[in-house]
C-alpha positions, 0 to 999 in steps of 0.5 A: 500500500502507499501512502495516505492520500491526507499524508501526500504533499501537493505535488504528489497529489497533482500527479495522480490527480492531475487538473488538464486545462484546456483553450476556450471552447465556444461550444461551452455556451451550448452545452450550458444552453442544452443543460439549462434547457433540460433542467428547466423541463425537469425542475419545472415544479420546482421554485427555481429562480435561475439556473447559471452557468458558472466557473471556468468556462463560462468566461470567454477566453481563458483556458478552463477544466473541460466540464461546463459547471451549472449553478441552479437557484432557488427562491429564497422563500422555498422550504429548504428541508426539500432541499437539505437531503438531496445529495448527490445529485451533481454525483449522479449527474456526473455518473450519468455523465460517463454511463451514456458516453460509454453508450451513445455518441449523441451528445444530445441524448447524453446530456438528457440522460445524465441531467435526468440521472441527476434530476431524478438523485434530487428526488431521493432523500440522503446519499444513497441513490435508489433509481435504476437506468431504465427510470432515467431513461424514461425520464429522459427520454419519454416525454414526460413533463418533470418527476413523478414519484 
């Protein structure tokens, strides 16, 4: 075994966790469109105030990680205990992410299923995520107006 992650010095930790950036990509701004567009759908019913594109690569220009970050705001006067226990979510998200690019190469479906993975984490209370791949695929991809549980 090797040494503990928390006993490793900066440097060592860059070398198994290296941060790549990459030039400006304008396509960035789509991808966000796309994902605003689907949450938008998805969180329908929900007391969203705005959804934003946010870090690196929603500045025009610079070098940035290749991973479009979104911010989704919610009303001030919305009862937080719906949203304390839904962890997860940019995990799941994320987790999404990579299961449909290992199956499709439409980006467009990709997007879907990974922004419905995450929608759907939202609606689970705690860490652990309890939906299976055939109810993200029908989120994303039935028609349905938002989340039914």
């Amino acid at each position: 075994m090797g040494k503990d992650l928390l006993e490793m010095a900066l440097e060592e930790l860059w070398e198994l966790f290296p941060i790549f950036l990459v030039a400006h990509d304008d396509h960035w701004k789509d991808y966000f469109n796309e994902i605003e567009k689907t949450l938008t759908g998805l969180l329908a019913n929900q007391p969203v105030v705005r959804i934003s594109h946010i870090g690196s690569t929603a500045i025009q220009g610079i070098w940035a990680k290749n991973i479009v970050d979104v911010m989704v705001e919610v009303s001030q006067s919305a009862d937080m205990r719906d949203f304390l226990d839904r962890v997860g979510a940019g995990d799941a998200l994320s987790g999404g992410l990579i299961h449909a690019l290992g199956k499709w190469d439409d980006m467009q479906k990709v997007i879907e299923f990974a922004s419905a993975a995450g929608a759907l984490k939202a609606t689970i209370a705690g860490d652990m995520n309890s939906v299976t791949e055939e109810e993200v695929m029908d989120l994303a991809f039935s028609g349905q107006d938002g989340i039914r549980r």
